[in-house]
C-alpha positions in Angstrom: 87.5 93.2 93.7 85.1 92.6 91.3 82.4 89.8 91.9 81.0 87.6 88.6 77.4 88.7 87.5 75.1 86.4 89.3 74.2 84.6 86.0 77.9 82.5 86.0 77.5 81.8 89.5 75.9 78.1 89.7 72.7 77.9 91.9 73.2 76.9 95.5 71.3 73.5 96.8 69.2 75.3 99.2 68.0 77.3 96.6 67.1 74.7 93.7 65.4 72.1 96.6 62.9 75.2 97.8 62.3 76.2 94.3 61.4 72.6 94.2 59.4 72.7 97.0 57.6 75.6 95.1 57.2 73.5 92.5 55.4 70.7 94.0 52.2 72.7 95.0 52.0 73.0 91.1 52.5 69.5 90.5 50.1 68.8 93.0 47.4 70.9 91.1 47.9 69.2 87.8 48.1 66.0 89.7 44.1 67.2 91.0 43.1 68.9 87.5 44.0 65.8 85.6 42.5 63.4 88.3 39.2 65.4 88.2 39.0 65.2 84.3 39.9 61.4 84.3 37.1 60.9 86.4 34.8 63.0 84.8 36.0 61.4 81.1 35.2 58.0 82.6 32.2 58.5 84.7 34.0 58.2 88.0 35.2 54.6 87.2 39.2 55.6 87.3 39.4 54.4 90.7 37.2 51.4 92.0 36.2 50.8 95.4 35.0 47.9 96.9 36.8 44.9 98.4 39.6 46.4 97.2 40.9 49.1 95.5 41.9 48.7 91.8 42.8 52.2 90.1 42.6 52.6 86.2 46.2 50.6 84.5 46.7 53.7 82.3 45.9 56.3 85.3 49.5 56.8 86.8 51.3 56.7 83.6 49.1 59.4 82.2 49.4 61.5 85.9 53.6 61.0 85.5 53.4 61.9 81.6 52.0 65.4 82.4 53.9 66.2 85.1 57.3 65.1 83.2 55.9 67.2 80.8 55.0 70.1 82.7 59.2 70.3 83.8 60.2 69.8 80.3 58.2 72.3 78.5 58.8 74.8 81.3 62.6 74.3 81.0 62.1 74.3 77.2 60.1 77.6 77.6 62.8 80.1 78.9 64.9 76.8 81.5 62.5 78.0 83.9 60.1 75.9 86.0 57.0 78.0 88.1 59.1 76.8 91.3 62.1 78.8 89.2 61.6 81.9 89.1 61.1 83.5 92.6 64.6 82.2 93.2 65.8 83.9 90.0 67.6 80.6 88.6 67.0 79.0 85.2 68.0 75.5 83.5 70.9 75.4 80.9 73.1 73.2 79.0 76.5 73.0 80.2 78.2 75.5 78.0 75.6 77.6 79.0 73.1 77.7 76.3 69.5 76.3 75.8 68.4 73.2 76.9 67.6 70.6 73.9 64.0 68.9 74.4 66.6 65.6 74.5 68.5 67.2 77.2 65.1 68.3 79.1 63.8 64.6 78.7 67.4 62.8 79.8 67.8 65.1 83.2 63.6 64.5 83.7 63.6 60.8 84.0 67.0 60.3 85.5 65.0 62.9 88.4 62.6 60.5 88.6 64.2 57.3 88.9 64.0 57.2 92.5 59.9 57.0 91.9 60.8 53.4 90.8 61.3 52.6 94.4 57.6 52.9 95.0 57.5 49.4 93.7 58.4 48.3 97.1 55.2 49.0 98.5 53.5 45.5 98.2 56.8 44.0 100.2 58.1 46.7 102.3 54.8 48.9 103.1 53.6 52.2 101.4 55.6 54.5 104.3 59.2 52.3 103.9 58.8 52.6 100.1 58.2 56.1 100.7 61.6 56.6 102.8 63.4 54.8 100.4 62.4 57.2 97.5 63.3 60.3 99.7 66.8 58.2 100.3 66.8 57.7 96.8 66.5 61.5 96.4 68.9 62.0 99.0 71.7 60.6 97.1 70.9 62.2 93.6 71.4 65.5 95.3 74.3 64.6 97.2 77.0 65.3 94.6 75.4 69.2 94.3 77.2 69.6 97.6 80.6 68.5 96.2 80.9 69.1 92.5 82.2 72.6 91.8 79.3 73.7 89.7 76.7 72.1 92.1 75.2 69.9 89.9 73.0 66.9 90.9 72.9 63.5 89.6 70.4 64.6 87.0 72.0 67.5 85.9 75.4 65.4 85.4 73.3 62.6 83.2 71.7 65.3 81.1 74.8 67.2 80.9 72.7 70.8 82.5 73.4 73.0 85.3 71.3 75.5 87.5 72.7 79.3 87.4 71.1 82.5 89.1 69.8 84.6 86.4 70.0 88.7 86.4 
């Protein structure tokens, strides 16, 4: 019996969330880099302590543009984040060919939607707002476990799939 070449075989869930684990001690290290150079651009005033503690209004927008941006150029760049490609599997379009940058920005801020849950901090705590964007997670994952082709939430809005490559 003949098995198909790894490359039309679509990429497990285990495999995508600990390439994504991989890829969260990059984000973390742009999240720093960028940190440092805002404060260093504005003379350590990008986060003010005192009474309370006010951070910069443009700070977080600019920290979650470069990070969307580091996913999108690296999936532009070959469909292949840093997280990627020790797990051998690689972003495409769902007949299989490149990703578009439009595709690449749909599937990066439907991933992040759950983020928007953060915004229940001030009511619900930091750590409640916090489970509620794992949760949030959680459920755009969920349909990788059912759909035939594993594809998450994201990848169904952006109309992309993970495969194992070679």
């Amino acid at each position: 019996m003949n098995r198909p070449h790894d490359a039309s075989l679509p990429c497990p869930l285990w495999r995508r969330l600990t390439a994504l684990v991989y890829d969260l001690l990059a984000v973390v290290a742009i999240v720093m880099v960028v940190g440092l150079l805002c404060q260093l651009a504005t003379g350590g005033q990008v986060v003010a302590t005192g009474a309370h503690t006010a951070i910069a209004w443009w700070y977080q927008p600019l920290q979650g543009l470069v990070v969307g941006a580091y996913f999108v150029v690296s999936w532009l760049r070959g469909g292949q984040t840093l997280g990627m490609r020790p797990w051998r599997i690689r972003v495409v379009a769902a007949d299989g060919g490149k990703v578009t940058p439009g595709r690449a920005l749909r599937r990066v801020v439907v991933a992040a939607l759950p983020l928007l849950l953060l915004g229940l901090a001030p009511c619900l705590g930091l750590r409640a707002a916090l489970w509620a964007v794992l949760a949030g997670w959680a459920l755009w994952f969920a349909p990788a476990l059912v759909d035939p082709r594993r594809r998450a939430l994201h990848d169904i809005a952006a109309g992309t799939e993970l495969r194992g490559i070679g």
